[in-house]
C-alpha positions as CSV (number, residue, x, y, z in Angstrom):
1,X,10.4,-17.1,13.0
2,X,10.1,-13.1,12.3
3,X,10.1,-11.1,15.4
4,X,8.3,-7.8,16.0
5,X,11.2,-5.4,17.2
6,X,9.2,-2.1,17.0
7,X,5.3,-1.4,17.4
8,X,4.0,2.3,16.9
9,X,0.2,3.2,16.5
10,X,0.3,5.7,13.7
11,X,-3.7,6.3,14.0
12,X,-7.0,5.3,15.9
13,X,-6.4,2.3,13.3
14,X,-3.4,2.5,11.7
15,X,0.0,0.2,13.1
16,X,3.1,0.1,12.2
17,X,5.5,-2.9,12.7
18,X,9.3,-3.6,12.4
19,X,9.8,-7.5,11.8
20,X,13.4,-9.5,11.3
21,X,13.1,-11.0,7.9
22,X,17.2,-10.7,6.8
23,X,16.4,-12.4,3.5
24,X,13.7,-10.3,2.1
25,X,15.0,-7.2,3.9
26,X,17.8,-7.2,1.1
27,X,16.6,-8.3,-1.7
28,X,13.1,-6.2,-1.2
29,X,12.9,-3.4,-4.0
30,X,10.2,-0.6,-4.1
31,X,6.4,-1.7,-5.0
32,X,7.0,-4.9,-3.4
33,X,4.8,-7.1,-0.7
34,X,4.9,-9.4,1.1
35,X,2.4,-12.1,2.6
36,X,1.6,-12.9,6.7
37,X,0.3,-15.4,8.2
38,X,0.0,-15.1,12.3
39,X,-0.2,-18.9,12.8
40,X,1.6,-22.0,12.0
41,X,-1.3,-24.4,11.4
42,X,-4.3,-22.0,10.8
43,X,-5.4,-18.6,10.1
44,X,-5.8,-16.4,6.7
45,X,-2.9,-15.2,4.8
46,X,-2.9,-11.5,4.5
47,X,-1.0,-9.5,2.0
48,X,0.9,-5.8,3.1
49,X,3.2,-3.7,1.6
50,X,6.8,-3.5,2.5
51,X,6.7,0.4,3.5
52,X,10.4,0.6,4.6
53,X,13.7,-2.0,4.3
54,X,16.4,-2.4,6.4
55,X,19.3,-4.7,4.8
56,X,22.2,-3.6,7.3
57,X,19.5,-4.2,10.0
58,X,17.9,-6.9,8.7
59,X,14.4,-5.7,9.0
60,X,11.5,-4.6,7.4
61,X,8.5,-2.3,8.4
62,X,4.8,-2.8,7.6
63,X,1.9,-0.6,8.1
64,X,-1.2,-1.8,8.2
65,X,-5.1,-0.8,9.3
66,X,-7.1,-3.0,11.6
67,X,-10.5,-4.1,9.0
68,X,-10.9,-7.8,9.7
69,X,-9.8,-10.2,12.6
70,X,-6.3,-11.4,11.6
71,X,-5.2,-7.2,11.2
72,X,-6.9,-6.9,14.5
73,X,-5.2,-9.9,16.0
74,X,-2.1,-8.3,14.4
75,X,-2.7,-4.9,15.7
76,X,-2.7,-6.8,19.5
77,X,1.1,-8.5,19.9
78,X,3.7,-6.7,20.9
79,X,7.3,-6.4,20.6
80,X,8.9,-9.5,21.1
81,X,6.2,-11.7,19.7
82,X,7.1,-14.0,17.0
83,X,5.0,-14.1,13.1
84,X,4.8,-17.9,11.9
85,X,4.9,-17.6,8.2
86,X,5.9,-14.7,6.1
87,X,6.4,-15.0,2.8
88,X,8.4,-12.6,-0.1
89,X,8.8,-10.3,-1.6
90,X,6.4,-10.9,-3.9
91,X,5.3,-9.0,-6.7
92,X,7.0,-6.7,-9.5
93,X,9.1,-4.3,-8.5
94,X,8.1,-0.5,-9.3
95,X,9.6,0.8,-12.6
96,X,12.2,3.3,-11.8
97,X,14.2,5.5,-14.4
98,X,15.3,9.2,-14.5
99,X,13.0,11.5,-15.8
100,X,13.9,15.4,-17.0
101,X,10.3,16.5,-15.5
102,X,9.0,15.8,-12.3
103,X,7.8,12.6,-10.9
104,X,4.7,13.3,-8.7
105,X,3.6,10.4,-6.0
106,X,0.2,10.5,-4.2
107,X,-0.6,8.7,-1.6
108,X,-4.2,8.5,-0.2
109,X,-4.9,7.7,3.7
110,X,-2.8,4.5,4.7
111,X,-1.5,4.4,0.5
112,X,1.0,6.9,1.7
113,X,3.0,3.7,3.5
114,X,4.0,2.1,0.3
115,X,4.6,5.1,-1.2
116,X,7.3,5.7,1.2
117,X,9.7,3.2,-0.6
118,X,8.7,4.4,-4.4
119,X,9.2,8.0,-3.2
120,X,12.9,6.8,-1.8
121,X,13.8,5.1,-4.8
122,X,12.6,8.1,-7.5
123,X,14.4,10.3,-5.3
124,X,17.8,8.0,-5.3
125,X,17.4,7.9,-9.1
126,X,17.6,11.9,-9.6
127,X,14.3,12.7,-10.1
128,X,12.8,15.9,-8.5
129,X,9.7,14.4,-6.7
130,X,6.7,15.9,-6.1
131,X,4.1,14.4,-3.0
132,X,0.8,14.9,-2.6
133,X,-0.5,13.5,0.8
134,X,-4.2,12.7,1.1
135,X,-6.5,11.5,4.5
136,X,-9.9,13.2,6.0
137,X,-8.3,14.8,8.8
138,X,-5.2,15.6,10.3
139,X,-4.9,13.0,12.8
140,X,-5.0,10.6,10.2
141,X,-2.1,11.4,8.0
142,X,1.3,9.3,8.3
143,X,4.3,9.0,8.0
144,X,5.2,12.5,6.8
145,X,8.5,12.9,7.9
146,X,9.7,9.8,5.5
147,X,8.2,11.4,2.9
148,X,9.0,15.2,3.1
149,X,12.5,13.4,3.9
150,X,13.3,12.2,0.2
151,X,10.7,14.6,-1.7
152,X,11.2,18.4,-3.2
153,X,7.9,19.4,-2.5
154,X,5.0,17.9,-0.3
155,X,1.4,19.1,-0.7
156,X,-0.8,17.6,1.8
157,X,-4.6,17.7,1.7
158,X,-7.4,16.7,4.5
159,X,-10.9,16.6,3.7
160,X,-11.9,19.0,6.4
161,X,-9.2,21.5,6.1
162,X,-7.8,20.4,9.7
163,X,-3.9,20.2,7.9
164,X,-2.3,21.3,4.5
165,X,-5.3,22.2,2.3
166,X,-8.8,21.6,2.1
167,X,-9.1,19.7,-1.4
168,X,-8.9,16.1,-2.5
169,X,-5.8,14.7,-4.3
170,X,-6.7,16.0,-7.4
171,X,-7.2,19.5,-7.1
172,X,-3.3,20.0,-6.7
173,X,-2.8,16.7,-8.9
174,X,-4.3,18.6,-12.2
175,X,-2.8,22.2,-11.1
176,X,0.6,19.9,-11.7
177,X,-0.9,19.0,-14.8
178,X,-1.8,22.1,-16.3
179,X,1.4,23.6,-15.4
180,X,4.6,24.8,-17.3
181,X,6.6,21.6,-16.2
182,X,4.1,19.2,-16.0
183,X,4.9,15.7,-14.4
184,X,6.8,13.1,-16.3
185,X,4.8,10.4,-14.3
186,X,2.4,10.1,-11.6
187,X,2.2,7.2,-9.3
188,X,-1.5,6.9,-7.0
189,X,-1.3,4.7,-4.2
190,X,-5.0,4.6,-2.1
191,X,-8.4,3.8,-2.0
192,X,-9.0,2.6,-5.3
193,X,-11.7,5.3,-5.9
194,X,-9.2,7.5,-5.3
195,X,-6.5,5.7,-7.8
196,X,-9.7,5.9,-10.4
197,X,-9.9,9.8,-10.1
198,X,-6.4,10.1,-10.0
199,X,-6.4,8.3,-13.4
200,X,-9.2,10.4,-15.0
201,X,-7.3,13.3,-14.1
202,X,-4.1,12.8,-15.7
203,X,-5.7,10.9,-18.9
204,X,-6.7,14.4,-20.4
205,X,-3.0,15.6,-20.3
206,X,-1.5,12.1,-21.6
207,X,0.5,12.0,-18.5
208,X,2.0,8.2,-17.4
209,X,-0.2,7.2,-14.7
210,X,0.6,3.9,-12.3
211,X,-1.5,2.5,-10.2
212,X,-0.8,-0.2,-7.3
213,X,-4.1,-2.3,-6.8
214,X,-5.2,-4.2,-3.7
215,X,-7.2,-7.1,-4.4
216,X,-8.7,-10.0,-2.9
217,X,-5.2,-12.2,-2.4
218,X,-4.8,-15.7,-1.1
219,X,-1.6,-17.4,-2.2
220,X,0.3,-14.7,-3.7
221,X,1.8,-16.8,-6.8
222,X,-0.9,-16.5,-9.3
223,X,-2.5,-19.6,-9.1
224,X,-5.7,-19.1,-6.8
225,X,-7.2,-16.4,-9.3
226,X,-8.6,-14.3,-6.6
227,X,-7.1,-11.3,-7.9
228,X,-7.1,-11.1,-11.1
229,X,-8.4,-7.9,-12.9
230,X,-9.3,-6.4,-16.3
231,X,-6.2,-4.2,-17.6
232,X,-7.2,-3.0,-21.3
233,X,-8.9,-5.9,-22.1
234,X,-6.7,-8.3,-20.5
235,X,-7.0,-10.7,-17.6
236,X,-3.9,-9.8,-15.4
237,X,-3.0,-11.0,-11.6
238,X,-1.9,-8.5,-9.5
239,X,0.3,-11.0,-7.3
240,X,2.2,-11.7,-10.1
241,X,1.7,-9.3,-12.9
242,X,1.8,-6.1,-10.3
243,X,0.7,-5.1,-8.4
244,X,1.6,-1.5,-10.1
245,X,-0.8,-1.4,-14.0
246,X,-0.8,1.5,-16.1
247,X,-4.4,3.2,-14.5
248,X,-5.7,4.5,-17.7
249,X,-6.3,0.9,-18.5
250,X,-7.3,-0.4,-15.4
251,X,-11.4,-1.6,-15.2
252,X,-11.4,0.0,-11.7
253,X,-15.6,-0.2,-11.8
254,X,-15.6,-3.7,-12.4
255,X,-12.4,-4.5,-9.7
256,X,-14.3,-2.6,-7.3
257,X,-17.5,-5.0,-8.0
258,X,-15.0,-7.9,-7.1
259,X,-13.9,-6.5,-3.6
260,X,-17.0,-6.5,-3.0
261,X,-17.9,-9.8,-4.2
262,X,-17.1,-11.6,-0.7
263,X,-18.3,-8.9,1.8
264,X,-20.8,-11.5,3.2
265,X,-18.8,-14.4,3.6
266,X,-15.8,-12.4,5.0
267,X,-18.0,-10.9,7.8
268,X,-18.3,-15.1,8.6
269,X,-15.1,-16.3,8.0
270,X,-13.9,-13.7,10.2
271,X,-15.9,-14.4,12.4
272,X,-14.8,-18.0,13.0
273,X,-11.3,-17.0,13.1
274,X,-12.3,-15.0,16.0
275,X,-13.9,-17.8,17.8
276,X,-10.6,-20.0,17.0
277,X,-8.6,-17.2,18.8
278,X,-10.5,-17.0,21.7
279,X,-10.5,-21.1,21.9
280,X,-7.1,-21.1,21.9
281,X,-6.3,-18.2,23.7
282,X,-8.7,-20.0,26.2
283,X,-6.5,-23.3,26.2
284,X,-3.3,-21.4,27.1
């Protein structure tokens, strides 16, 4: 089974883990997920992001932010405890290809973690790459140093001025826009209110816009339905069809209806999976 080799607390809520998972360590490529389960015979399957690969080392790194109980039972192993089912990667692989104007990546609050790989790959294709670095305050920003390490210019922004400046992502994101080189392609990673301003910003200038959704997710190979979304007219499944969709044609009013959809029963299902862990927990 996967074994957690390195734990770090990024933020008050933020984690990030190094698992062994050899297979999908190389043959991981940027964009990519992958899907946790913590137990063998029970438990919710959780989808993350692979924010960092290491073939040689046969590892991957995920980051992840505590919301419901299986990222809070997550957040509590330690190094040395073993994952029971971890499946991937899944998903399409980002689109990479050398571009003669800039490539500009922004990642909003815990988006910024799989960025990190997108930002690697654009750089290792040629592209000069431009970051912009969102979160409310500067305690909450991560994992800079990967991402100053393979961009040519970093602009960070914090909603109360505490680090970089004080703006949201796309104050700098149209400046880029309305400049003399203007970016080739933008890729918006985040909250999807964010990705959805992000979006409207760049649709005035006709610049390519890609956006990497997080839905509601269950098996991961496009058969539950659960997150499916409306992509210019079309039914799509981000498991499967993404999760990366051109944002101008994303419905992000009606996906964000649909995250939504479940708030209720999730608050009780998570419940229960508490009470399970305590049972058990109790047993041992």
């Amino acid at each position: 089974m996967p074994k957690i080799i390195m734990k770090n607390q990024l933020s008050e809520n933020v984690f990030r883990m190094r698992l062994t998972a050899p297979l999908i360590s190389q043959e991981r490529k940027a964009g990519q997920f992958i899907i946790l389960q913590l137990d063998k015979d029970w438990g919710e399957r959780i989808p993350l992001t692979i924010a960092q690969a290491d073939p040689e080392g046969g590892t991957i790194d995920l980051v992840f932010q505590t919301l419901g109980a299986t990222t809070r039972k997550l957040s509590q192993l330690n190094e040395g405890d073993e994952i029971a089912n971890l499946l991937g990667p899944l998903g399409t692989p980002t689109h990479i290809q050398k571009y003669d104007r800039p490539v500009v990546c922004v990642g909003g609050g815990i988006g910024v973690a799989p960025m990190n790989p997108i930002v690697e790959a654009h750089k290792k294709a040629g592209n000069r790459v431009i970051s912009i670095m969102g979160a409310r305050s500067k305690e909450l920003v991560i994992m800079e140093e990967e991402i100053r390490s393979n961009s040519d210019e970093v602009i960070i922004c914090t909603d109360d001025g505490s680090y970089g400046r004080k703006s949201l992502v796309t104050e700098p994101l149209k400046e880029l826009c309305e400049s003399d080189e203007p970016p080739a392609e933008v890729i918006a990673i985040g909250p999807p209110i964010m990705m959805k301003f992000c979006a409207l910003t760049t649709k005035p200038y006709n610049v390519k816009t890609t956006v990497s959704l997080n839905t509601i997710m269950v098996d991961g190979t496009g058969m539950c339905g659960g997150c499916r979304v409306n992509i210019g007219g079309e039914t799509k499944f981000v498991c499967v069809d993404g999760p990366e969709f051109d944002g101008h044609k994303v419905d992000f009013d009606n996906m964000m209806k649909r995250l939504n959809t479940y708030k209720d029963q999730e608050t009780e299902h998570n419940c229960r999976l508490e009470a399970a862990a305590d049972k058990l927990e109790a047993r041992q």
